[in-house]
N, C-alpha and C positions, 0 to 999 in steps of 0.2 A: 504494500500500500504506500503511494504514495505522501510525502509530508504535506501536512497543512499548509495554506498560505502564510506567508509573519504578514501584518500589517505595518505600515510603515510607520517609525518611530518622529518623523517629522510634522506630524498634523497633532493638534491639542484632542484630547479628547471630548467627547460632547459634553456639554456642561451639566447632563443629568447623568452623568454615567460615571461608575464607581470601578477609579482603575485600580483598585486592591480584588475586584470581584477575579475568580479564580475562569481562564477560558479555557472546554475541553473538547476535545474530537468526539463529536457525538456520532459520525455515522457509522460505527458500529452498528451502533445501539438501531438507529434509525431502517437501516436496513434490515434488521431482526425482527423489526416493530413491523416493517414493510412488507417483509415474509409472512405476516401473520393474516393479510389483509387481501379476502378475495378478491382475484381480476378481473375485471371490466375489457372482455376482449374488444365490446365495443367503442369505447370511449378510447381504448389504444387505437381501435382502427382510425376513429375519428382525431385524434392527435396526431400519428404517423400523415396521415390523409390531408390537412393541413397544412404540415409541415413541409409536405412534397407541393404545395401550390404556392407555398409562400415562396422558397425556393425558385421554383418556375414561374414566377411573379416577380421577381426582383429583378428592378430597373437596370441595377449597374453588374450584375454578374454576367459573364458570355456564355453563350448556348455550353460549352466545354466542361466550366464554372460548375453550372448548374447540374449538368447531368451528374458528373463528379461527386455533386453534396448529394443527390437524388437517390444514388446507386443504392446504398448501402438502408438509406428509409424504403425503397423498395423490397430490400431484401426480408429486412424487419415486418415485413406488410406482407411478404409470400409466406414469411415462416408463423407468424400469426393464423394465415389463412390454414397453411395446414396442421397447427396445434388446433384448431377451432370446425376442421370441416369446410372450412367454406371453399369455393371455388375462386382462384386466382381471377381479380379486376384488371 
């Protein structure tokens, strides 16, 4: 696993914020918590599906660009389809 980001030691901290407060890597935890929580193959479909129009929607990336980011939310969207039955769109 990857380390955490640092945050940069150059900006004051917010004025309601208590810098003795202790900060930990929760996504252990988060992920565990994630595992416990049934999926929504449709609401993936509908995020994945999205995300590929946004994508193919965007003004400044080149046809190249876009297929590039595309590919792999494709892939995501076949392999859904066949954990779920459904027939590839």
């Amino acid at each position: 696993m990857s380390e955490p980001p640092v945050p940069p030691n150059d900006r004051p901290a917010a004025p309601d914020s208590d810098e003795s407060a202790p900060i930990a890597d929760m996504r252990e935890k988060f992920a565990r918590e994630s595992d416990r929580v049934a999926r929504d193959p449709e609401a993936e479909r509908a995020f994945l599906q999205n995300k590929i129009e946004i994508i193919r929607s965007h003004p400044t990336l080149s046809a190249a660009e876009k297929e590039e980011a595309v590919a792999p939310l494709l892939q995501q969207l076949r392999q859904l389809d066949d954990e779920t039955g459904r027939k590839h769109t």
